[in-house]
GUSEKOL-654511 format. One record per residue: residue number from 1; x, y, z of N, C-alpha, C, CB in turn. Coordinates in Angstrom, 2 decimals. Glycine has a CB too. Layout:
BEGIN
SITE     n        nX        nY        nZ       caX       caY       caZ        cX        cY        cZ       cbX       cbY       cbZ
SITE   NUM         X         Y         Z         X         Y         Z         X         Y         Z         X         Y         Z
...
This chain:
BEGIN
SITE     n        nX        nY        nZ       caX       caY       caZ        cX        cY        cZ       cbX       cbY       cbZ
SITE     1     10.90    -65.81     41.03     10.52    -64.49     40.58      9.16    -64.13     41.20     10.47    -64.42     39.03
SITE     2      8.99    -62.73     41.86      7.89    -62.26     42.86      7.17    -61.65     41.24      8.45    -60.88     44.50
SITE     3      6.01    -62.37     40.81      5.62    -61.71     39.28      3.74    -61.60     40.11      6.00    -63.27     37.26
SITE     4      3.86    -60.05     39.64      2.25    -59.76     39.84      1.42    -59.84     38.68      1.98    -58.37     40.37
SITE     5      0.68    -60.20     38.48     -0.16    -59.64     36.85     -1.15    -58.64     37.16     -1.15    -60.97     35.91
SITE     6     -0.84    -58.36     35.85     -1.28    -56.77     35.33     -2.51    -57.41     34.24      0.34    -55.61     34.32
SITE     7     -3.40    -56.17     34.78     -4.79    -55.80     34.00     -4.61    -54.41     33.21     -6.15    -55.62     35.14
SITE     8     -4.59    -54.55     31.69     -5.02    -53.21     30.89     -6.46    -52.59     31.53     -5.28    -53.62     29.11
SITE     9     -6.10    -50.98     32.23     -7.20    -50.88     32.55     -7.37    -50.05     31.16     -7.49    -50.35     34.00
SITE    10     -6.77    -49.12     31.04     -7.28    -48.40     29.52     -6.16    -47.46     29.17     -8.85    -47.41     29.59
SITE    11     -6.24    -46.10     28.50     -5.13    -45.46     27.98     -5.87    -44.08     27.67     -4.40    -46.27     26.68
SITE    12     -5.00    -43.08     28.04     -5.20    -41.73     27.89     -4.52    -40.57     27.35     -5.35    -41.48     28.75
SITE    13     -4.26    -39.14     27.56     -3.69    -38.53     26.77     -2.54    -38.31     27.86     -4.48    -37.39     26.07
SITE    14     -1.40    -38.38     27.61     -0.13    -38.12     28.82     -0.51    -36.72     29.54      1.68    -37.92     28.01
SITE    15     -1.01    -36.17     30.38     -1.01    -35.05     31.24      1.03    -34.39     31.50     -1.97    -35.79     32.93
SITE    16      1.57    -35.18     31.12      2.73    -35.29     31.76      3.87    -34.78     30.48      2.89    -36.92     32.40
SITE    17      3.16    -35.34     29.05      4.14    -34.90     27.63      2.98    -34.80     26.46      5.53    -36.32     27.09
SITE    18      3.11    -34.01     25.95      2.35    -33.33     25.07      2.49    -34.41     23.24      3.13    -31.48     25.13
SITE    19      1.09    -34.61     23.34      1.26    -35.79     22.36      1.28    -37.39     22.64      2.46    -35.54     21.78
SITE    20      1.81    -37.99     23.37      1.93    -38.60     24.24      0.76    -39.66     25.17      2.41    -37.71     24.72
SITE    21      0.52    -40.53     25.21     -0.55    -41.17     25.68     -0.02    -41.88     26.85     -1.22    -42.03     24.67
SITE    22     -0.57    -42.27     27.68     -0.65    -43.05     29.38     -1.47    -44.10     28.97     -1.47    -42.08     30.89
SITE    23     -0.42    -45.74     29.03     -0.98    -46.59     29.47     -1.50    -46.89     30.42     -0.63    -47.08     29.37
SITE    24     -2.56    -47.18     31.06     -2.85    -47.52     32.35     -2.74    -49.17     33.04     -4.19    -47.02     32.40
SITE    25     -2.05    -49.60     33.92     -2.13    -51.16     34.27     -2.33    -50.95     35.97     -0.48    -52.21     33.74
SITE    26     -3.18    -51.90     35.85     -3.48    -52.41     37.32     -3.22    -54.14     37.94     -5.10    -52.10     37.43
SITE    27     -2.95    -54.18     38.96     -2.87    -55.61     39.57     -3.84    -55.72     39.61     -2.31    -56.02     40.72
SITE    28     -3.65    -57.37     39.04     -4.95    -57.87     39.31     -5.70    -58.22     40.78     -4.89    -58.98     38.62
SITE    29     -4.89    -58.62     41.33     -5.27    -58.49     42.75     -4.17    -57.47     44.14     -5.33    -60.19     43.13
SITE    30     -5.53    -56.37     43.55     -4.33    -55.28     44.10     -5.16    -53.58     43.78     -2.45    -55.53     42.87
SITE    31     -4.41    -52.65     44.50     -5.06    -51.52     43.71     -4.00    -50.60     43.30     -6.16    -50.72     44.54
SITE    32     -2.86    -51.34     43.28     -1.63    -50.22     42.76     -2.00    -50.15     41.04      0.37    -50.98     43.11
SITE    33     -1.18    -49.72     40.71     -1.53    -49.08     38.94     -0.19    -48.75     38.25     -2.54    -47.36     38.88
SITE    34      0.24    -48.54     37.19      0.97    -48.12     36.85      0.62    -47.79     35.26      1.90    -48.80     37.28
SITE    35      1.49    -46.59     35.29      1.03    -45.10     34.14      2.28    -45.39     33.27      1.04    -43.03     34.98
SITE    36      2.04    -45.55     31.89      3.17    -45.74     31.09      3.18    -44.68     30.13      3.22    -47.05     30.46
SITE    37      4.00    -43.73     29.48      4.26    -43.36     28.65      4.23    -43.95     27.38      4.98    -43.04     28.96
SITE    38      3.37    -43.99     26.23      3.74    -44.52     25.35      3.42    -43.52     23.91      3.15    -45.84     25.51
SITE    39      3.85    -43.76     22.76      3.57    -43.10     21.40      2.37    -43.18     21.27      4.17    -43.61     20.22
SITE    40      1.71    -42.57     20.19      0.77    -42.10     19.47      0.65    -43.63     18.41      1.23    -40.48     18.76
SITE    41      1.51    -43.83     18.09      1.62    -44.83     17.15      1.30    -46.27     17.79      3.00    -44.76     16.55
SITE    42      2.20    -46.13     19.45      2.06    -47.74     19.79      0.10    -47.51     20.75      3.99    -48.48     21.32
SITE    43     -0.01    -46.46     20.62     -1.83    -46.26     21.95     -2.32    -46.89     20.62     -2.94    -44.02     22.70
SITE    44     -2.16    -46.65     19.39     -2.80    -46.85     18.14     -3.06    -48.08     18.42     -2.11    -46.59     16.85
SITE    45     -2.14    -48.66     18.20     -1.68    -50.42     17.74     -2.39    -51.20     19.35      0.84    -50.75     17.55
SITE    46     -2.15    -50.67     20.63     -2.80    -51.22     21.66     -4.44    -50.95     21.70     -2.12    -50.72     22.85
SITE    47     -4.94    -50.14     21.07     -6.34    -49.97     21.01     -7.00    -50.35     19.38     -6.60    -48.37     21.48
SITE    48     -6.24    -50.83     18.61     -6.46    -51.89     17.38     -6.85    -53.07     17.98     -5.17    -52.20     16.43
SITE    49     -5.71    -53.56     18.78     -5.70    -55.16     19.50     -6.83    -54.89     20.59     -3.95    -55.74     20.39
SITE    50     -7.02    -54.04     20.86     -7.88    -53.89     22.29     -9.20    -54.19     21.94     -7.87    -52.37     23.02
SITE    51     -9.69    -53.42     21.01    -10.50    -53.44     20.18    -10.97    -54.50     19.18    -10.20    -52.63     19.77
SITE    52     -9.86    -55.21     18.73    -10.28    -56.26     17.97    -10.58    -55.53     16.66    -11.49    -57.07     18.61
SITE    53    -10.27    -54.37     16.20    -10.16    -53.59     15.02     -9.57    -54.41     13.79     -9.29    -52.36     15.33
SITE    54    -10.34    -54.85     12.42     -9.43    -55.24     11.44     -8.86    -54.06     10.27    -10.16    -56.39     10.76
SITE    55     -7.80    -54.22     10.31     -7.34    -53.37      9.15     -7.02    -54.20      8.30     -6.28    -52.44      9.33
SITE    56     -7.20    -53.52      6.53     -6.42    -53.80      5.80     -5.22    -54.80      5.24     -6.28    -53.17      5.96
SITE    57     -4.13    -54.15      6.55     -2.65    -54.63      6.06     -2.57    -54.73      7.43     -1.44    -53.63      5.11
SITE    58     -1.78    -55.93      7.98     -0.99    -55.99      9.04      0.02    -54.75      9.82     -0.30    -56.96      8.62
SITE    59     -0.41    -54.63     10.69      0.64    -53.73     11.53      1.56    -54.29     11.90      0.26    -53.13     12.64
SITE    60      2.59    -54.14     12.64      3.65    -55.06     12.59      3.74    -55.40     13.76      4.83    -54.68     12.08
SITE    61      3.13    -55.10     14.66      2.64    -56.30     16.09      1.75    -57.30     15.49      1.60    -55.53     17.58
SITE    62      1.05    -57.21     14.50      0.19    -58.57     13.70      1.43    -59.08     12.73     -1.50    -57.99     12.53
SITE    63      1.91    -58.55     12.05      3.12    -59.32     11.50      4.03    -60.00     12.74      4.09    -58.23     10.59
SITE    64      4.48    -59.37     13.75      5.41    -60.18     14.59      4.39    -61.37     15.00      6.12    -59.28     15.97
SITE    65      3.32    -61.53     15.53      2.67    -62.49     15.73      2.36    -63.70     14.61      1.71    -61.91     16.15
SITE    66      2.16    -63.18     13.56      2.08    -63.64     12.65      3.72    -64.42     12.43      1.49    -62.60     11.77
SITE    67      4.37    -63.94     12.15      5.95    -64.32     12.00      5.84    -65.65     12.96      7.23    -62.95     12.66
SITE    68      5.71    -65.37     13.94      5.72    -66.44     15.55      5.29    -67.41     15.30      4.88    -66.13     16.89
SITE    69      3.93    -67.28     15.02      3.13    -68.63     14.85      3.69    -69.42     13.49      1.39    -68.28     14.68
SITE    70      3.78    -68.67     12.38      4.71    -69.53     10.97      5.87    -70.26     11.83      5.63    -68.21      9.53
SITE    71      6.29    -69.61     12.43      7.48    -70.69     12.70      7.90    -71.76     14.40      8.84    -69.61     12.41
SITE    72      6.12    -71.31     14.72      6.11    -71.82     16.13      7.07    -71.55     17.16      6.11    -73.04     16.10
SITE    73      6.85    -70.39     17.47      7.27    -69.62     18.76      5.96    -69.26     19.36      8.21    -68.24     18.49
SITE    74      5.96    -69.70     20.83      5.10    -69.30     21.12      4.85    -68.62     22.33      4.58    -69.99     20.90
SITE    75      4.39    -67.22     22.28      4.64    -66.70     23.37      3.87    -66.93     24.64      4.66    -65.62     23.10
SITE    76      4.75    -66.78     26.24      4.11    -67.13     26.82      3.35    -66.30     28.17      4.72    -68.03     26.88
SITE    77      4.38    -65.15     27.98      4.03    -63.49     28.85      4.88    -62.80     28.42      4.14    -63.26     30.56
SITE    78      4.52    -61.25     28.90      5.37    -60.73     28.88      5.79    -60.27     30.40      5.16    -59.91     27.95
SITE    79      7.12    -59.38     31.06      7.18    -59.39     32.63      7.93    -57.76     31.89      8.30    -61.00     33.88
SITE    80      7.06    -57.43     32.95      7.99    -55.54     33.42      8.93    -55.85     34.37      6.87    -54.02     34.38
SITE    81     10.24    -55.81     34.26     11.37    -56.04     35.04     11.76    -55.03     35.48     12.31    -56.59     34.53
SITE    82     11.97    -54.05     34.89     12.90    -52.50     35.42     12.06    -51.43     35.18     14.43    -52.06     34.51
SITE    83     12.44    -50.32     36.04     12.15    -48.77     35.56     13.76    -48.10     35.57     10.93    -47.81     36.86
SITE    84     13.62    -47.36     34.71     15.13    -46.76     34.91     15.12    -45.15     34.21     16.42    -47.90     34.00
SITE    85     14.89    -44.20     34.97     14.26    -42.54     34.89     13.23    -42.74     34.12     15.23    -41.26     34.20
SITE    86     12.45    -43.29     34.37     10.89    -43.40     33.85     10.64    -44.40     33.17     10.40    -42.38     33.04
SITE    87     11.81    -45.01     32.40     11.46    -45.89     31.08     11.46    -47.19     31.89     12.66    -45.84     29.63
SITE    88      9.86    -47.59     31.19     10.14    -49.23     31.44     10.14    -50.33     31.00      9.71    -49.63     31.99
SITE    89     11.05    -51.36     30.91     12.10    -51.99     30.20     10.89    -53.52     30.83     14.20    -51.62     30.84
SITE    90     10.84    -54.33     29.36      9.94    -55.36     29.57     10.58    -56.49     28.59      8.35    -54.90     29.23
SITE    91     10.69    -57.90     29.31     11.08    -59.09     28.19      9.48    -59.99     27.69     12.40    -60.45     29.13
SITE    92     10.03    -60.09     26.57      8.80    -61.35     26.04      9.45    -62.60     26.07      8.16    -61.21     24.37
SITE    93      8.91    -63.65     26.92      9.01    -64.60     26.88      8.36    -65.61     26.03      8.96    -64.65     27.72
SITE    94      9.38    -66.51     25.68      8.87    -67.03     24.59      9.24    -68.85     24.73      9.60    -66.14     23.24
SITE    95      8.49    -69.75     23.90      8.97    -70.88     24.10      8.98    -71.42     22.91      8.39    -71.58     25.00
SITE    96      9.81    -71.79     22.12     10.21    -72.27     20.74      9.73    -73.62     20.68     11.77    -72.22     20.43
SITE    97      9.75    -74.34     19.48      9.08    -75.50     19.25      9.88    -76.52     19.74      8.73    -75.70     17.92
SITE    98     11.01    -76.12     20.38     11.65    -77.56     21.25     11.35    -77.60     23.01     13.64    -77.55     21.07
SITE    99     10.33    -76.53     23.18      9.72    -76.47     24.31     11.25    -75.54     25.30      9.13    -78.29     24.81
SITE   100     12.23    -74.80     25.01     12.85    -74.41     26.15     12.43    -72.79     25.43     14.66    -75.05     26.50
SITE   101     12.56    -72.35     26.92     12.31    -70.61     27.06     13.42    -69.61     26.82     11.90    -70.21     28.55
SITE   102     12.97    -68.79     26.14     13.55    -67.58     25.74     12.89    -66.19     26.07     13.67    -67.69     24.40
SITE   103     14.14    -65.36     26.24     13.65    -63.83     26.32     14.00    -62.87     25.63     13.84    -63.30     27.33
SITE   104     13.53    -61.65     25.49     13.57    -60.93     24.46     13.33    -59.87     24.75     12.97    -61.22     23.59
SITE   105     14.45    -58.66     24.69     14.15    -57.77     25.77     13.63    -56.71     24.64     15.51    -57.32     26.92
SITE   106     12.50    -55.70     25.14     11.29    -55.09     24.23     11.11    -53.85     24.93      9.81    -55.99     24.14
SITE   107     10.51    -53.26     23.79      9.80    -51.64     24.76      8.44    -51.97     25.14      9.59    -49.93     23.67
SITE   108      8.91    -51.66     26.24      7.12    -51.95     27.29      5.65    -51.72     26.13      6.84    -50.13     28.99
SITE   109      5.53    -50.54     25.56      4.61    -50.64     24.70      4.38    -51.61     23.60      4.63    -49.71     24.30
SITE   110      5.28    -51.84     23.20      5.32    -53.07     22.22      5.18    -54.44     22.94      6.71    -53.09     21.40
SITE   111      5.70    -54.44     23.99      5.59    -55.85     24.65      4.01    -55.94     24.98      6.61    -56.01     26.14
SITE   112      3.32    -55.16     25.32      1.84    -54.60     25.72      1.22    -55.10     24.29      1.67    -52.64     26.08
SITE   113      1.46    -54.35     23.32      0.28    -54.78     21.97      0.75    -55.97     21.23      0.11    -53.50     20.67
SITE   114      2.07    -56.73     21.49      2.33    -57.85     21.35      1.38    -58.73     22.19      3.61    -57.96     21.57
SITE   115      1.75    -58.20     23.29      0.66    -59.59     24.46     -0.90    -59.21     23.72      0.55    -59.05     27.03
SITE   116     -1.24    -58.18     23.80     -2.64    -58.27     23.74     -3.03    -59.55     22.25     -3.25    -56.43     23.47
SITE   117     -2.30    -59.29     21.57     -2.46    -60.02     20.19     -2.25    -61.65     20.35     -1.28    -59.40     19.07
SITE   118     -1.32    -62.01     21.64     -1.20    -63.41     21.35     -2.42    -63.29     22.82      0.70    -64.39     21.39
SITE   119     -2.96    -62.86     23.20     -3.90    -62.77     24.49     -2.63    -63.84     25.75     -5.99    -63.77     24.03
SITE   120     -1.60    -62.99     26.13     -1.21    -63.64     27.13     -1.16    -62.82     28.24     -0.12    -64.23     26.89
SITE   121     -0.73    -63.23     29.28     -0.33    -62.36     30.73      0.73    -61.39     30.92      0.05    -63.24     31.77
SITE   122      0.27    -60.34     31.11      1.34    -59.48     31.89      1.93    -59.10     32.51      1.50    -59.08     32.05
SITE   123      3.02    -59.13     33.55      3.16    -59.18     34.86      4.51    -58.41     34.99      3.10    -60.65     35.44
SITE   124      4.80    -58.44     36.23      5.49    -56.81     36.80      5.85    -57.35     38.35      4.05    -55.09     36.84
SITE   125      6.78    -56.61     38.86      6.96    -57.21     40.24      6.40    -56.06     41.23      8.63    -57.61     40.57
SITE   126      6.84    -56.38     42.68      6.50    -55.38     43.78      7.44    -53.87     43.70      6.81    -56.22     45.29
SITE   127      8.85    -54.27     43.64      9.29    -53.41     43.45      9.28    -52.44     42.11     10.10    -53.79     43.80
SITE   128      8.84    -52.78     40.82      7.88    -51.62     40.24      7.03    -51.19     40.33      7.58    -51.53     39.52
SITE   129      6.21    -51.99     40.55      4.86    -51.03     41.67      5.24    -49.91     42.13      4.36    -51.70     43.16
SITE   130      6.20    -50.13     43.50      6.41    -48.96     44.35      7.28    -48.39     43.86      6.66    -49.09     45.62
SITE   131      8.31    -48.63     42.71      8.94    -47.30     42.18      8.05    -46.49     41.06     10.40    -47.68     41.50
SITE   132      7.38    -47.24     40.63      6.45    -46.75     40.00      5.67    -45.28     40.34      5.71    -47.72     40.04
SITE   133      5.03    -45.52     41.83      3.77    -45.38     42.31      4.75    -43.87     42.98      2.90    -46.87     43.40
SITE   134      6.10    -43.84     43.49      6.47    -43.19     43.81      7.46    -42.15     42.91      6.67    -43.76     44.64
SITE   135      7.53    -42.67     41.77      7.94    -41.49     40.51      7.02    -40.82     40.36      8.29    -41.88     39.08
SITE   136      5.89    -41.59     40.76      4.40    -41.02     40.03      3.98    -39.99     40.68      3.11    -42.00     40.01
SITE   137      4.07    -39.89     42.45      3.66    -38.84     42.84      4.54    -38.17     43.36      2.78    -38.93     43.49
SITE   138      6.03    -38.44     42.87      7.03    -36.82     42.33      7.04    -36.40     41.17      8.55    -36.81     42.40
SITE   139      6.50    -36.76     40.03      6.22    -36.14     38.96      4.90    -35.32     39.77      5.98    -37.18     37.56
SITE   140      3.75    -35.63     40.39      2.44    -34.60     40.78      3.16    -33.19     41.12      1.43    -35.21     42.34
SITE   141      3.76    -33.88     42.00      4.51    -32.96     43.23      5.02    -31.92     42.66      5.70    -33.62     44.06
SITE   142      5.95    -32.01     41.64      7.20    -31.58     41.08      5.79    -30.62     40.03      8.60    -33.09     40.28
SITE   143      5.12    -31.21     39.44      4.28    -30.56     38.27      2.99    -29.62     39.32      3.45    -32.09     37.01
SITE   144      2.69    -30.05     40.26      1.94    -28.87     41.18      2.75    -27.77     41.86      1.21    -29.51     42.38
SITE   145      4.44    -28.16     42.07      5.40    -26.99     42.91      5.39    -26.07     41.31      7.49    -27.72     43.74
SITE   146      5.49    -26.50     40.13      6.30    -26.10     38.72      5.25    -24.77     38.73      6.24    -27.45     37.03
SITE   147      4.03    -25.68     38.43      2.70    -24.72     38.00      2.49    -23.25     39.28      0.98    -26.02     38.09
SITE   148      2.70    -23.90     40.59      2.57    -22.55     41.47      3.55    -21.62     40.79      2.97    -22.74     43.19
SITE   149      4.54    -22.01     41.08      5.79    -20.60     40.78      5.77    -20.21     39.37      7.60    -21.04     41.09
SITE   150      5.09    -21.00     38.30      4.96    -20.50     37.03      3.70    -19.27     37.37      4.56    -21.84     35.85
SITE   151      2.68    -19.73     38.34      1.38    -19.15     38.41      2.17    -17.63     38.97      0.09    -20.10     39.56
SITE   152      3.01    -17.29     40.12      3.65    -16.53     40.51      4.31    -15.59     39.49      4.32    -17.14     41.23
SITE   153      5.53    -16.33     39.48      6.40    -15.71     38.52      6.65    -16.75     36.78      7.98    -15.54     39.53
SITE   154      6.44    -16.27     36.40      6.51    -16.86     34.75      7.52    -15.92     34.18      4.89    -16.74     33.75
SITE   155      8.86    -15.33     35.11      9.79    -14.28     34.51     11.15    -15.28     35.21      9.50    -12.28     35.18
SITE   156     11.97    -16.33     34.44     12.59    -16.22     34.96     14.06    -15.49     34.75     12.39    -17.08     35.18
SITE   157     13.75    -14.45     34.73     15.06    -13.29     34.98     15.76    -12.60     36.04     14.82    -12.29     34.50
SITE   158     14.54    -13.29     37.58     14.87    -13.55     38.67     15.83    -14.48     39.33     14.05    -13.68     38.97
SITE   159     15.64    -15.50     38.57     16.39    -16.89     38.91     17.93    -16.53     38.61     15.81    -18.31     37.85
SITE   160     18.44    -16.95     39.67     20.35    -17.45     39.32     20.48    -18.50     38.49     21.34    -18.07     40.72
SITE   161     22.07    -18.78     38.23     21.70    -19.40     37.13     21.55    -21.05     37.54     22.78    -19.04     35.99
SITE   162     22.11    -21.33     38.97     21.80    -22.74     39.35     20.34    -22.61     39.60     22.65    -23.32     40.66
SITE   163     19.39    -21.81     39.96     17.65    -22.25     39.92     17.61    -22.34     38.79     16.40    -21.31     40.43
SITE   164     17.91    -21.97     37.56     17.17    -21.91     36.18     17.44    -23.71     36.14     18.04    -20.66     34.65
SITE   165     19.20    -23.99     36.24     19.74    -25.58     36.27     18.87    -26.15     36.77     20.97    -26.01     37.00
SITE   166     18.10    -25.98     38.07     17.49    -27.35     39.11     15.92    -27.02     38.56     17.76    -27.16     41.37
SITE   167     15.83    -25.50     38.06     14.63    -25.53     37.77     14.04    -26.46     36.01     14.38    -23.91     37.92
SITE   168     14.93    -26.36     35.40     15.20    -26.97     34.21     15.15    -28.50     34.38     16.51    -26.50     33.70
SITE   169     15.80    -29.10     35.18     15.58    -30.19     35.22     14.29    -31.05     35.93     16.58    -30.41     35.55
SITE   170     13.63    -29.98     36.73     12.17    -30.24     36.73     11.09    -30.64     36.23     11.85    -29.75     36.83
SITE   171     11.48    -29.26     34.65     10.04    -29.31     33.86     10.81    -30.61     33.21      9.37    -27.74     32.66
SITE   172     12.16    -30.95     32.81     12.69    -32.17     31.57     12.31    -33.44     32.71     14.92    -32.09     30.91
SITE   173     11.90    -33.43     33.98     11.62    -34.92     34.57     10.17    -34.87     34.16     11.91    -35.23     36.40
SITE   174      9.14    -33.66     34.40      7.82    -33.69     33.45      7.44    -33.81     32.51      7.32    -33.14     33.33
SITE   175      8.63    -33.46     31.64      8.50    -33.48     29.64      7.56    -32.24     29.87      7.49    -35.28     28.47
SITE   176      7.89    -31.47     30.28      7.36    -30.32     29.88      7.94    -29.28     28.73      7.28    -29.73     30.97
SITE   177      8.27    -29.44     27.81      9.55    -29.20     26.95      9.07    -27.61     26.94      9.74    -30.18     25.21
SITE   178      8.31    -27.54     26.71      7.68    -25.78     26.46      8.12    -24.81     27.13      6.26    -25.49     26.77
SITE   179      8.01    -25.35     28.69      8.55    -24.67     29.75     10.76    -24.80     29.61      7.64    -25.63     31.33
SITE   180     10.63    -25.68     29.30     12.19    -26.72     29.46     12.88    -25.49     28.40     12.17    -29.00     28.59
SITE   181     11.96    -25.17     27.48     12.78    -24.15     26.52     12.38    -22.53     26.37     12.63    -24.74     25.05
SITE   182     11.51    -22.51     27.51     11.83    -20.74     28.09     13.03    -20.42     29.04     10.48    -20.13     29.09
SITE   183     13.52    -21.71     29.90     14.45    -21.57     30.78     15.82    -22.09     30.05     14.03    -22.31     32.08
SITE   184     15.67    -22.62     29.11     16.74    -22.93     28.41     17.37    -21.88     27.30     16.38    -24.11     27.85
SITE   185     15.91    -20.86     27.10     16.53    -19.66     26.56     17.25    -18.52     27.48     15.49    -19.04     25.84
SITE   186     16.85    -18.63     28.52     17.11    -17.70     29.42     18.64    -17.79     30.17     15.97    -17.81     30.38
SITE   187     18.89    -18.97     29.99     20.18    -19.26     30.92     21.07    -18.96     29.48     20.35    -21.16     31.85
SITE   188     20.77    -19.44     27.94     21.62    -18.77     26.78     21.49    -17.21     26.61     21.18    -19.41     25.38
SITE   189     20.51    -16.86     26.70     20.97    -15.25     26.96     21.89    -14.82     28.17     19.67    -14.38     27.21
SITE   190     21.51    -15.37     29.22     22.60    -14.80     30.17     24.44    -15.50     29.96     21.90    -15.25     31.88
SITE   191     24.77    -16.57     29.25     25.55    -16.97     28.98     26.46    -15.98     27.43     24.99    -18.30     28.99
SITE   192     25.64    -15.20     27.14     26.13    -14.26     25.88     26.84    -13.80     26.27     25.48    -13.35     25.22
């Protein structure tokens, strides 16, 4: 397995979906990056662990860890294996108290504030990198062509109804839902 490790560089507000936060990861020896989509709930839980924040009551990335260690599992990375239309799909590896390995297939964000909590490695291959790196700057692309012709025309009553289709599926590869449902009204009025 070609496994790179990944550095948390930090986390931001998604430019890309409204609400929404951007993990940020970098190779460690390297300058590619990769931008994750994640909840409000899991940026929470990764900047608790990041932080070293104590709460209260266990969150339940401190309960799953917690769970682990009661019964000696112990984790040993986690690996970003796939992207598949944006989402990326991550196993936790694990090694049980008879010493053989297991995997456990997880949502990248959770696999993220899981690792941070048992402090293990993260890693990712070449070929997410570059599918990564290249969703990344057709989402720019796609969200700088969107914004001109919105800047232009913001009427689409011009559009046929296959531009509204190709245009629709534009703003839904951006999560631009706002936009996704002016053109989604527009193609139901003309469908009346």
């Amino acid at each position: 397995m070609d496994l790179i490790k990944l550095n948390i560089v930090g986390y931001s507000h998604s430019e890309f979906q409204k609400g929404a936060f951007a993990l940020i990861l970098s190779e460690e020896k390297g300058n590619q990056t990769l931008s994750i989509v994640i909840g409000a709930c899991e940026a929470q839980s990764i900047a608790i662990g990041l932080e070293t924040i104590k709460v209260p009551r266990p969150l339940t990335h401190d309960l799953f860890k917690t769970f682990s260690q009661k019964f000696k599992i112990e984790l040993s990375h986690i690996y970003i294996y796939k992207i598949l239309k944006g989402i990326f799909h991550s196993y936790l590896f694990f090694k049980n108290e008879h010493g053989r390995e297991e995997k456990i297939d997880a949502r990248t964000s959770d696999a993220v504030a899981i690792a941070i909590r048992f402090k293990v490695p993260i890693y990712t291959n070449k070929k997410i990198l570059k599918e990564s790196n290249s969703e990344e700057k057709e989402k720019i692309n796609i969200k700088k062509e969107t914004k001109r012709k919105n800047i232009k025309k913001n009427n689409y009553s011009t559009f046929s109804i296959n531009k509204l289709k190709d245009e629709l599926k534009k703003v839904l590869l951006l999560e631009n839902y706002e936009e996704a449902a002016k053109i989604r009204d527009e193609i139901a009025n003309r469908n009346k």
